[in-house]
C-alpha atoms as one frame of an Amber mdcrd trajectory, in Angstrom:
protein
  19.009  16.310  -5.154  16.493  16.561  -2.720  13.463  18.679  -2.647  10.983
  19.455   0.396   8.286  21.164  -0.220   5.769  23.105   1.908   6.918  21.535
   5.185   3.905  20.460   6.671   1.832  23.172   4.957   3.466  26.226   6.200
   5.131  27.117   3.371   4.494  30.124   1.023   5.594  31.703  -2.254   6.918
  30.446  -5.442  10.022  28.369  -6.147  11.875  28.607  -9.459  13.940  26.475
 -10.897  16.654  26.807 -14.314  18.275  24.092 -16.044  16.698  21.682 -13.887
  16.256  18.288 -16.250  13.884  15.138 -14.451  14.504  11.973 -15.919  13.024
   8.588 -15.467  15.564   6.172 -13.522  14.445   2.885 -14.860  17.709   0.780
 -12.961  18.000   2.773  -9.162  21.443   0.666  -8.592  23.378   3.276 -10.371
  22.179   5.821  -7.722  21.802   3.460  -4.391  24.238   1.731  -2.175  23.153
  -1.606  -2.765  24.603  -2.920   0.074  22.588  -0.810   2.633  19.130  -1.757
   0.423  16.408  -4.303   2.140  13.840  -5.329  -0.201   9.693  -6.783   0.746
   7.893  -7.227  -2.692   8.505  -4.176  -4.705   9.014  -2.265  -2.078  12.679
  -0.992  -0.621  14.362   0.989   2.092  18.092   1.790   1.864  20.286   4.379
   4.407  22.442   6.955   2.502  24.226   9.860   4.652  22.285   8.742   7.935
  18.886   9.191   6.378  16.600   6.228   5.762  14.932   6.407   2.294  11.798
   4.030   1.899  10.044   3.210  -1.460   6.665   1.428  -0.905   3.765   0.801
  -4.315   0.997  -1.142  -5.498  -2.287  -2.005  -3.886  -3.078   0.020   0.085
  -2.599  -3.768   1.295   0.511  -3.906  -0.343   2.251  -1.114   0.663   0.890
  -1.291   4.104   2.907  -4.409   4.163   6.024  -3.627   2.605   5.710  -0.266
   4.988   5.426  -2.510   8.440   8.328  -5.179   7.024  10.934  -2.750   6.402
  10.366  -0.494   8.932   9.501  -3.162  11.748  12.486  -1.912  14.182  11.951
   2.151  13.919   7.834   1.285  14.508   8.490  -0.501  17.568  10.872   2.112
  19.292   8.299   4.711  18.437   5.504   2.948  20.007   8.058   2.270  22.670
   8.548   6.253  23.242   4.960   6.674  22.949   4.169   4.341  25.752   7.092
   6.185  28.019   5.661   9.356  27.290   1.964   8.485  27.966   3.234   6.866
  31.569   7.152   7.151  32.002   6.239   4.478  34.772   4.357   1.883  33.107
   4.860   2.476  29.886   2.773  -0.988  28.683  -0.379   0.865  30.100   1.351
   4.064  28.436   0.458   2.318  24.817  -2.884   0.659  25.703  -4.228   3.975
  26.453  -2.795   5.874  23.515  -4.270   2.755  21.668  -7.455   3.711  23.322
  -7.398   6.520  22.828  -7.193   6.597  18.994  -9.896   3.665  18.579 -12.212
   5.630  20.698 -11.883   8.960  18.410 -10.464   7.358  15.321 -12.725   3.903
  14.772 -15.742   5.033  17.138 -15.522   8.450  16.378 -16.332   9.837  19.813
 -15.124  13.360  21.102 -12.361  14.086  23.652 -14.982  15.365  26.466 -16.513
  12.035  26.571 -13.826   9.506  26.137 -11.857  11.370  29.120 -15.061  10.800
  31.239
C-alpha cells in the first residue's frame, strides 16, 4: 500500500480509513526484491514497478551520505538538466550560476534585487 498525503500542502479534508492494521516489518526481504536492493550503511534504495524507493537513518551526516551514495547517478542528471535549462548552450556555466545563485541567497542570505545587479 502506498499512501500520499497532502501533496505538497494542497491538500484538504479528512481521510478515513476501516480495517486498516500497521504492523512493524522487522525483516523488509519478505516485501523487497532483493535483487534490485543497493545498500550504503543502513541505508537502502531498491526499484519496484519503475519507482525508486530510498530508505536513509541515523545521524544528518549519515543520511546525507547514504542519500548522495545511492542516488549518485539520478543527482548528476538533475544537475545536468539544471545546467541545460539555466543556459541550453553552455550548460557548465548553466550550473555555476544556479550554484551562485543559491550560495548568494541561501549561505549569504542576500535578496534577488541585489544578487541580479
Amino acid at each position: 500500500m502506498q499512501l500520499h498525503l497532502g501533496r505538497n500542502g494542497k491538500a484538504t479534508g479528512a481521510a478515513t480509513f476501516s480495517n486498516l492494521k500497521l504492523e512493524k516489518v522487522d525483516d523488509v526481504t519478505a516485501f523487497i526484491p532483493m535483487e534490485t536492493v543497493r545498500w550504503a550503511g543502513k541505508g537502502f534504495r531498491y526499484e519496484m514497478g519503475g519507482w525508486t524507493f530510498l530508505h536513509i537513518e541515523g545521524a544528518p551526516c549519515a543520511r546525507g551520505r547514504q542519500h548522495g551514495r545511492l542516488m549518485a547517478d539520478e543527482i548528476v542528471r538533475y544537475i545536468t538538466k539544471l545546467g541545460i535549462q539555466k543556459n541550453n548552450a553552455d550548460p557548465a556555466r548553466g550550473w555555476a550560476d544556479q550554484r551562485q545563485m543559491a550560495d548568494a541567497l541561501l549561505f549569504r542570505k542576500k535578496t534577488w534585487s541585489s544578487w541580479r545587479r
